[in-house]
Structure formats: structure tokens, C-alpha cells
C-alpha positions in Angstrom: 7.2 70.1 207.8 4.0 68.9 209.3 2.3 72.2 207.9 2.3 73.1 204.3 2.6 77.6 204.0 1.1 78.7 201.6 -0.6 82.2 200.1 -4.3 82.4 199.6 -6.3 84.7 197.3 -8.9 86.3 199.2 -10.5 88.8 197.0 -13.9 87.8 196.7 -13.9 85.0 199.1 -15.9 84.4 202.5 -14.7 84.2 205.0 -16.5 83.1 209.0 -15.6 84.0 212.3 -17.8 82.4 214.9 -17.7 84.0 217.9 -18.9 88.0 219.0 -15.8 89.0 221.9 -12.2 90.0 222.0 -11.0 86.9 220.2 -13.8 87.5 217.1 -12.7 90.6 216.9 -8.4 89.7 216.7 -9.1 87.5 214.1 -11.2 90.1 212.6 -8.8 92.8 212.3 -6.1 90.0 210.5 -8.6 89.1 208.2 -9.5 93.3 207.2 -6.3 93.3 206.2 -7.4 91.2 202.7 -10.4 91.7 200.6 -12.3 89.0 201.9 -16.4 89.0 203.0 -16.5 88.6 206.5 -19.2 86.9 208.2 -19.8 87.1 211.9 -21.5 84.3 213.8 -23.0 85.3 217.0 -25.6 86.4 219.2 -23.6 89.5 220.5 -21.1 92.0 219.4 -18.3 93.4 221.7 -18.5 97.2 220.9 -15.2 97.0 217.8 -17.2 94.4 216.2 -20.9 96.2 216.5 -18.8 99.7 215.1 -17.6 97.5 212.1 -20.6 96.4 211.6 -22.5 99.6 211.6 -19.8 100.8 209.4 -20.5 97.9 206.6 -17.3 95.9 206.9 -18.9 92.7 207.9 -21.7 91.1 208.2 -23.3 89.3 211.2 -25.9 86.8 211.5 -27.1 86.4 214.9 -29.7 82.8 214.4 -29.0 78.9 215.0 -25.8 78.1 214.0 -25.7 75.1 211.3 -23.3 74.0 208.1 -24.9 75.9 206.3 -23.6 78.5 208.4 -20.0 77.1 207.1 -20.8 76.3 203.7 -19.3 78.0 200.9 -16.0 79.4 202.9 -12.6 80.1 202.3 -11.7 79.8 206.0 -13.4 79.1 209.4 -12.2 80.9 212.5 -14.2 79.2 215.6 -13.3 82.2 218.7 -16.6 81.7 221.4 -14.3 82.2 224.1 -15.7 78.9 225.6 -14.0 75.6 224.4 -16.6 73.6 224.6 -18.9 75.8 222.5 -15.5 75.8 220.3 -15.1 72.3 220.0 -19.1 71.8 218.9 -18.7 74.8 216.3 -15.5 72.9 215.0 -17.8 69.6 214.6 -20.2 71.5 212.6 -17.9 73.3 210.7 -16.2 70.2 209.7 -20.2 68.8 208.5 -19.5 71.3 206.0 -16.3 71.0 204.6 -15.0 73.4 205.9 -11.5 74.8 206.5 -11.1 75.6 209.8 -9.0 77.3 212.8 -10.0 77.3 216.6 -8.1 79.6 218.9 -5.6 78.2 220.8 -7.0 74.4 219.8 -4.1 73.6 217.7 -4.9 70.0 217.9 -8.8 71.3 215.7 -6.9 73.5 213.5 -6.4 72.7 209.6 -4.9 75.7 209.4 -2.7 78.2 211.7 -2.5 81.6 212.3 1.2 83.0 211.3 2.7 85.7 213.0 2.5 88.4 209.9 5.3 90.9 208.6 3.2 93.2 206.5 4.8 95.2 203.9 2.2 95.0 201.6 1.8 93.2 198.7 5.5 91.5 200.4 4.1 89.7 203.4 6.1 87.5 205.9 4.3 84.9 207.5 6.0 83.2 210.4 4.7 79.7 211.7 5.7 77.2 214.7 3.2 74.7 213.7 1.5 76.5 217.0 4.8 75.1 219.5 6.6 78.3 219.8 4.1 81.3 219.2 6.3 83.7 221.2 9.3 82.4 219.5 7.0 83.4 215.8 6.8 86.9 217.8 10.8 87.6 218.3 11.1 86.5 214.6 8.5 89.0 213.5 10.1 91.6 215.4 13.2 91.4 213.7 12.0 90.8 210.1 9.8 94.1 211.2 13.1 96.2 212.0 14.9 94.4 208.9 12.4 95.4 206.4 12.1 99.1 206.0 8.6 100.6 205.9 8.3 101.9 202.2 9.6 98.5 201.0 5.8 97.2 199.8 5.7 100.4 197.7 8.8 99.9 196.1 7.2 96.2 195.5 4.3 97.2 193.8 6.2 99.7 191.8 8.3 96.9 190.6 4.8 95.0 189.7 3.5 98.2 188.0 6.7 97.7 185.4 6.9 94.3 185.0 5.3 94.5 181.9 7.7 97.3 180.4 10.5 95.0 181.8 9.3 92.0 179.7 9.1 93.7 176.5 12.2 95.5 177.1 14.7 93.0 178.4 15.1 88.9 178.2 14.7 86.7 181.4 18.0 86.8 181.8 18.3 90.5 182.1 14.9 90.5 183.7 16.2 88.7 186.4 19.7 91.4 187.0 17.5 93.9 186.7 15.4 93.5 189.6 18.0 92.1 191.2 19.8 95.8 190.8 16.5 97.5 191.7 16.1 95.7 195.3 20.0 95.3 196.2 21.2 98.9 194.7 20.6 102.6 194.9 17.2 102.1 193.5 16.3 100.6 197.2 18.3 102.9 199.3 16.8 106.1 197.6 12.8 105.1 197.5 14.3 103.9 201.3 14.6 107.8 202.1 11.3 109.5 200.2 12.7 109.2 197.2 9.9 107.5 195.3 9.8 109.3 192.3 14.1 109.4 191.9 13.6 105.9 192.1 11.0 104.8 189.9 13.3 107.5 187.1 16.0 105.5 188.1 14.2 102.0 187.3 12.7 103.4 183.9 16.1 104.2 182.3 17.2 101.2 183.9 14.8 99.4 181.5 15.0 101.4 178.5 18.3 101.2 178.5 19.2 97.4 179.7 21.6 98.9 181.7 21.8 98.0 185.9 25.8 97.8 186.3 26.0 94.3 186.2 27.9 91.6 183.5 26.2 90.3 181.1 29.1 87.9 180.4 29.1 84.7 181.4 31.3 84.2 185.1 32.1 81.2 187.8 32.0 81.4 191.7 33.5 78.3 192.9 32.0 78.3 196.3 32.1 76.5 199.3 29.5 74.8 201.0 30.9 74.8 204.4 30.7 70.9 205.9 27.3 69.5 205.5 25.0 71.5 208.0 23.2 74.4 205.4 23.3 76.5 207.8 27.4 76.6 207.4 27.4 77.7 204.2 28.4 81.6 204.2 25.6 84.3 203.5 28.2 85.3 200.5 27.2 81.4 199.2 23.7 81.4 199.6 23.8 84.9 197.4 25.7 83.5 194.7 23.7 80.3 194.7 20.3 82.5 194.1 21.9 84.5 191.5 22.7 81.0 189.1 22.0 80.0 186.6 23.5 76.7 186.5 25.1 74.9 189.7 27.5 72.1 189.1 27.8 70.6 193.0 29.9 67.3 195.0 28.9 64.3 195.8 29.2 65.2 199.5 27.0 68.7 199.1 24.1 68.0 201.2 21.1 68.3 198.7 19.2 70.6 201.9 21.8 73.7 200.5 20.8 72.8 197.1 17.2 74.1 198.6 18.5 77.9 198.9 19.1 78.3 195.1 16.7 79.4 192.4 14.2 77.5 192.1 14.2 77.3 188.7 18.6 77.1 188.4 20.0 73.8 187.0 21.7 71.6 189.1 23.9 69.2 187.8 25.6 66.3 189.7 29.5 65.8 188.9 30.2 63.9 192.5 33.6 61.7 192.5 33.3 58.4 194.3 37.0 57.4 195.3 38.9 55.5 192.8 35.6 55.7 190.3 35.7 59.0 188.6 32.7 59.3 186.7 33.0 63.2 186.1 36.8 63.1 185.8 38.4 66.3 186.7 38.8 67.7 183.1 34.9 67.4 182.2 34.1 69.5 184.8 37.0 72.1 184.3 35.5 71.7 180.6 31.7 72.0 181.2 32.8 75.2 183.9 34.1 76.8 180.6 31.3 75.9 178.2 28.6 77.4 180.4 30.1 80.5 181.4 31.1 81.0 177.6 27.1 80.8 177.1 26.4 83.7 179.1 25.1 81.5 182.2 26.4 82.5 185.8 27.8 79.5 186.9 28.6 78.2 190.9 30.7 75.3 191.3 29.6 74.3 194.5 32.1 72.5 196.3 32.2 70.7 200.0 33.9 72.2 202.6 36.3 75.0 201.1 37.1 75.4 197.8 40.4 76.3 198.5 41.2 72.9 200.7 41.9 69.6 199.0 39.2 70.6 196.3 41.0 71.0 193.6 39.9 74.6 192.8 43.0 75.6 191.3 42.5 72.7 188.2 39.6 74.7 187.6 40.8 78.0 188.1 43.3 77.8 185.5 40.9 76.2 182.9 39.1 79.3 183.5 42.1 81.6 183.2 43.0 80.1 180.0 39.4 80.4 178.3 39.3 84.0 179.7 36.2 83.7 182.0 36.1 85.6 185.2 35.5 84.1 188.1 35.5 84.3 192.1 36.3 82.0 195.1 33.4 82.0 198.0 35.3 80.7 200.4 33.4 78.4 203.5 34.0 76.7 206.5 36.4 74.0 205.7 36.3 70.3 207.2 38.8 70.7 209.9 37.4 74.1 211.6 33.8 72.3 211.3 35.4 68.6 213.1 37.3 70.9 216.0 34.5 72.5 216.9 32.4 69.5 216.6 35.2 68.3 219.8 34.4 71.7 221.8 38.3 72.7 220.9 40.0 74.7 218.6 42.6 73.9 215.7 45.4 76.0 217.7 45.8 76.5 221.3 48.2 78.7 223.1 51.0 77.0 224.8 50.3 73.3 224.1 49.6 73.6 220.2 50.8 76.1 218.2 51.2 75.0 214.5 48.7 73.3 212.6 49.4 71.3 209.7 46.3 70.2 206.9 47.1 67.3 205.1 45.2 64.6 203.1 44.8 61.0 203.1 44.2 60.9 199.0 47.9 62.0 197.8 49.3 61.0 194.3 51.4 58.6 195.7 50.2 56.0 198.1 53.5 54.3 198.7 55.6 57.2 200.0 55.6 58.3 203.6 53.2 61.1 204.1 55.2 64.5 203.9 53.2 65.8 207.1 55.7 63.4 208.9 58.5 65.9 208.7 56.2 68.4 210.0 55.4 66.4 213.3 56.3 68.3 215.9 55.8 69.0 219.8 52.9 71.4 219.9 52.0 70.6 216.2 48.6 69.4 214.9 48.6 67.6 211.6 44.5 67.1 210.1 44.6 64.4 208.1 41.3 65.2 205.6 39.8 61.7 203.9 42.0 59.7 206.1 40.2 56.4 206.9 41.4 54.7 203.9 45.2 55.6 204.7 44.6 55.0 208.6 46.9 51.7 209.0 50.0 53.5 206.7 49.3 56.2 209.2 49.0 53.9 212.5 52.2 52.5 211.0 54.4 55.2 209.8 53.6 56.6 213.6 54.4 53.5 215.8 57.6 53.0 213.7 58.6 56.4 214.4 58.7 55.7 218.3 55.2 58.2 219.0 52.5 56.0 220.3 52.3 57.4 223.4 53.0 60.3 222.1 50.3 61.3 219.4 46.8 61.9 220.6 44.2 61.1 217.8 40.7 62.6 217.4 38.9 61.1 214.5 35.4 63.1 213.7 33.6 61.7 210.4 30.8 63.6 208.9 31.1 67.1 211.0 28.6 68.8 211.8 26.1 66.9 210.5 23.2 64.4 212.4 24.9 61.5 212.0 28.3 62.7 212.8 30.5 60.0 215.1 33.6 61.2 217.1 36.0 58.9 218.4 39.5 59.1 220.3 42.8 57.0 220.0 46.1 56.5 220.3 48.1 55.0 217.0 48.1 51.8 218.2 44.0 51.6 218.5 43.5 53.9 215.2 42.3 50.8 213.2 40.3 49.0 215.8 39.1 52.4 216.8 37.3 53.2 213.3 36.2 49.1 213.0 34.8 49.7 216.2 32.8 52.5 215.6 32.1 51.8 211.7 33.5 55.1 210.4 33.9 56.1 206.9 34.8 59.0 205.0 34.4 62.1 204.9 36.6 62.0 208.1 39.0 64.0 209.9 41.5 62.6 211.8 43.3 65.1 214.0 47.0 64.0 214.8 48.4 66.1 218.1 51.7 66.2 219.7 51.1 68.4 222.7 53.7 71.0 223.7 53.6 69.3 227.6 54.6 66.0 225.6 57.1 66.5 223.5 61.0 65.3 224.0 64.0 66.6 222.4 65.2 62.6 222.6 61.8 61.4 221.0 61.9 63.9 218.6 65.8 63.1 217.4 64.6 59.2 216.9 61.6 60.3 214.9 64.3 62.6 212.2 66.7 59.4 211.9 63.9 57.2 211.2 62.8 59.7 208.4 
């Protein structure tokens, strides 16, 4: 971010606008919205101005313009009209400290106008960093038709019983009971009129630590999706915001880390290859000892949890300590690498069976079991594959398929500094030399339907 947003407190503050046309009198109307003292700089009024004037709702000074003029300000707002007369008030507004904003002068602005959502006291500010202001528009638009009108009174309803809320209820319940009140019937009844229904509703909600939630402790094992944050499912992103504790991969981009609570723990228990810090039963272990504390627990876990992650260690350490818990799935490695080639994991008439396999089995020194899978119009991805590539070169060009087999190898999916290559088995080594690719890597393995041979095929089941 080149701009830092943040929320100011304007009761009580001052605030200048120099300038006495149409755009004094835009930045005028933003700033009413707040309780600051507005002070108009200018020789002239254009007739909304003059009225709020004559009505007492700012003040105008109409003499020399000098930093004094600036001193003691909140924020600056430079709107002449000219910008040359803009520039020169920015200059002297600057003399004096001051923090200031000149209309479409982005390169003079300390600070910039969002486009603004109100629901008062919830407000939405958009910003561009002033690149894209009718791009800030469309996004306004749609948090405007997203947000329902009543939602700031249901707000400040909520800050009216905080205080009953605290000496009612813990953090922890604190925290499922608004939770309740902005994602239940609470919401969808003030929604409709109901105000008063609702704030009944939210009272006995207090009084009686009830909101329909678990206070036990539970685990979501969820999946991150690839890398990109933007992957991760919406289903995630919720469950990440409602932990208390989040025990997440070496390969979770920290950026996703950035959509839970702020104030949730995050504990690393990443697993470098053949160096298992946080062996497998630790973190089944620590799983268990936080969800018997009462803490809502996400194991966050790259890719899908479901895949190669092994979720179901964990599962059954939970099912034998008697914690609940629930699988988020997310957008596994493999869907993320095909579309990262512009193709799809199936395709109608040259592949239609799809095999996923991994590169990190329990025994090295076997041939991989996706070999008797290998057919025409069959797709075997080979997840964490780099380290295995020559067995895998081998076990292919042994089998008679070189010319057979198309690879696509796609490391880091998805991601900014994701590579893609392509190879036959013969190349596969060179190929990822060449191109210095590491894990995590998928390498796609395809016999195509138009390729395949009933002869080739019977060589590759003798040599197996």
C-alpha cells in the first residue's frame, strides 16, 4: 500500500476548505457528514455554500489567505477551481503543517478522498490511491446494495449494549454473541422494521448467555486453496475469523493468514521434507489439547485438506478424544496447476480418467502404483513430484511410453512466481534443471486417447 486508511475523529476538530464554487461545496457536503468546524476560504459563495452559511453550519472568512489561515487543522481541502491558485494554496498550506487534499492533484495530496458507504457509525471507505476513482464507484455501488439500509442502527444498538454484554458474558462469549446478532435472526428481523423484536431478542440473548452456538471446544481443518488468498473458499475465510487459534503449513501463504482475527493465535507447525520438526502426532496432539480448552481451532492446511494432507491422522485423533470437528474443503493443487495451463483435469474424448497421486509415498523403492493405472485417455498428477522425477522418467521410458506420455510440470500454481514447463519423459530431468523448479510442483502425466495402442499398452502390463 502506498496509502495508509485509516478513521479519523472529527468531533471538535477544524476543518478548511479553500475555495467558494461547486467543488467547495462537494467537499463540503462529505465533510457535514461528521462533526467537524468547517471553515470556508474565499472571496465568494456559490448560492449552497452562502445558504449553509446563513444557516450557521460553517464559517467563512473572506480576507488574505495566509498559514495562519491553515493552522490548527485537522484537514485541508484546496477546491479554487483554478490549479494554479490550487497549487499556491497547497504551498501555503504546507507553511503550516498542514494536512492537505487538492482536487484532482493527486500528486499534492497527503491525503485522499474515499468513495464512502455510509451506514452510520459502520462506514466503508473505498480508495484507489486516486488510479481508479470510477472503479472506487462500482465498488461503492455494490457494497451500497449489499449493506441493507437499517444496518448502522442495528450497529449502534449493538454499541448501546456492549456494556451489558461485558458484565454479562466473557470475551469468548462476547465474541459468539455478536457474532449471532449480525449473522442470525437478530439481523434479518431489525432488517424488516423489526427494531424493537430485535433489540428483545439481543437482551435475552445476553441475560441468558444463550445465541445457539457451542461453547465446546471444535476443529475445522480447512483448506487454503494453492497459494493465491484469494483461492481460499469464502467457507475458509469465515472459519478463520471465527478462531481462536490457527495451527497452519509451511506452504500457507502468510497473505491468508491476514483474513483471520486479528487478535487469533497463529502457530507454525510447517514440515520441511525429510526434517519433521512438528512431527505428525504433535500436531494431532496439540489439535486435541486446544479444542479440549474450549478454543475454536482451524488447522489450516495447503491446498485441500482432503489431498495428500494427511487430514485423516488428525481426524481420528479427534474422533478418539471426542472433539467435533469439520472439513473446509479448498481448491486442491492439481485444479489450481490445470487451470494455471488454460486446460482442464478431464477432457471429453482424449482424457477421460484422472488419476492423483504423490511423489512422497512410504516406500521409495517400489514402482509407483499409478503405473497400473496408465492408461490411453488417462491423466495421472503426480503432487510433490520433483524429487521422484528420474524414478518417474525411468519407470516410464522402461515401460516403452516416451513418445507416448505428455508431461506438464507447473510448480507453485497460481502464485507470482509460478513456472510451467513441458516435456516428454526423456527431457523430465533436464526440463526441471533447466528451468530450476522445486516443490510444491505438479507434474501432470497424459496419455491421450488419440495416442494410445492396444500393442503399447500390452508391453507396458508385461513389463509391470
Amino acid at each position: 500500500m502506498k496509502t495508509f486508511p485509516m478513521f479519523l475523529q472529527m468531533q471538535g476538530r477544524r476543518v478548511v476548505i479553500a475555495g467558494g464554487g461547486e467543488q467547495a461545496a462537494q467537499k463540503c457536503r462529505l465533510i457535514l457528514k461528521t462533526d467537524a468546524a468547517i471553515m470556508i476560504l474565499a472571496p465568494a459563495l456559490d448560492p449552497e455554500l452562502s445558504d449553509l452559511h446563513a444557516q450557521g453550519r460553517i464559517d467563512w472568512q473572506t480576507g488574505a489567505i495566509t498559514a495562519a489561515s491553515f493552522a490548527d487543522t485537522s484537514l485541508v481541502f484546496i477546491a479554487s477551481g483554478c490549479p494554479g491558485v490550487d497549487a499556491s494554496l497547497h504551498s501555503v498550506a504546507k507553511a503550516a503543517g498542514a494536512t492537505v487534499n487538492v482536487v484532482d492533484q493527486p500528486h499534492l495530496c497527503d491525503a485522499l478522498t474515499p468513495s464512502i458507504v455510509d451506514r452510520s457509525p459502520v462506514v466503508v471507505a473505498i480508495g484507489t490511491e486516486g488510479t481508479a476513482p470510477v472503479l472506487a464507484r462500482q465498488i461503492k455501488t455494490r457494497m451500497e446494495q449489499a449493506l441493507e439500509p437499517r444496518l448502522g442502527d442495528l450497529a449502534a444498538l449493538a454499541g448501546r449494549l456492549r456494556d451489558r454484554a461485558a458484565a454479562r458474558l466473557g470475551p469468548r462469549d462476547r465474541r459468539d454473541l455478536w457474532r449471532w446478532v449480525f449473522s442470525g435472526p437478530a439481523r434479518e428481523t431489525h432488517a424488516r422494521g423489526g427494531e424493537r423484536e430485535a433489540a428483545q431478542m439481543i437482551k435475552h440473548a445476553i441475560d441468558a448467555a444463550d445465541f445457539g452456538l457451542e461453547a465446546e471446544g471444535s476443529v475445522a481443518l480447512v483448506g487454503a486453496g494453492p497459494g493465491a488468498k484469494d483461492l481460499i473458499t469464502l467457507r475458509g475465510v469465515q472459519r478463520l475469523q471465527e478462531a481462536d487459534v490457527i495451527y497452519y503449513d509451511r506452504l500457507v501463504d502468510p497473505e491468508i493468514l491476514e483474513l483471520a482475527r486479528r487478535d487469533a493465535e497463529r502457530v507454525y507447525v510447517g514440515k520441511e521434507p525429510g526434517c519433521h520438526h512438528w512431527p505428525q502426532e504433535k500436531i494431532s496432539g496439540v489439535l486435541v489439547a486446544s479444542a479440549k480448552q474450549g478454543k475454536r481451532v482451524v488447522r489450516l492446511k495447503c491446498g485441500d485438506p482432503g489431498v495428500f494432507a494427511r487430514g485423516a491422522e488428525e481426524v481420528d485423533a479427534l474422533d478418539a478424544a471426542g472433539i467435533s470437528y469439520e472439513i473446509v474443503p479448498g481448491v486442491t493443487s492439481a485444479s489450481a496447476a490445470s487451470a494455471a495451463l488454460g486446460g482442464f483435469l478431464t477432457e471429453r474424448g482424449t482424457c477421460d480418467t484422472l488419476v492423483l497421486a504423490t511423489g512422497q509415498s512410504k516406500d521409495q523403492g517400489k514402482d509407483p502404483d499409478w503405473m497400473n493405472m496408465l492408461n490411453p485417455g488417462t491423466r495421472v498428477a503426480v503432487y510433490m513430484g520433483v524429487g521422484t522425477a528420474d524414478k518417474t522418467a525411468q519407470h516410464l521410458i522402461d515401460a516403452g511410453l516416451d513418445t507416448q506420455i505428455e508431461i506438464d510440470i507447473v510448480s507453485r500454481a497460481q502464485q507470482a512466481d509460478q513456472v510451467i514447463a513441458k516435456c516428454r519423459p526423456s527431457t523430465l530431468v533436464e526440463t526441471i534443471e533447466n528451468n530450476n523448479i522445486a516443490n510444491p510442483a505438479i507434474l501432470f502425466l497424459t496419455w491421450p486417447n488419440d495416442l494410445g495402442q492396444a500393442e503399447t499398452k500390452g508391453e507396458l502390463v508385461k513389463l509391470l
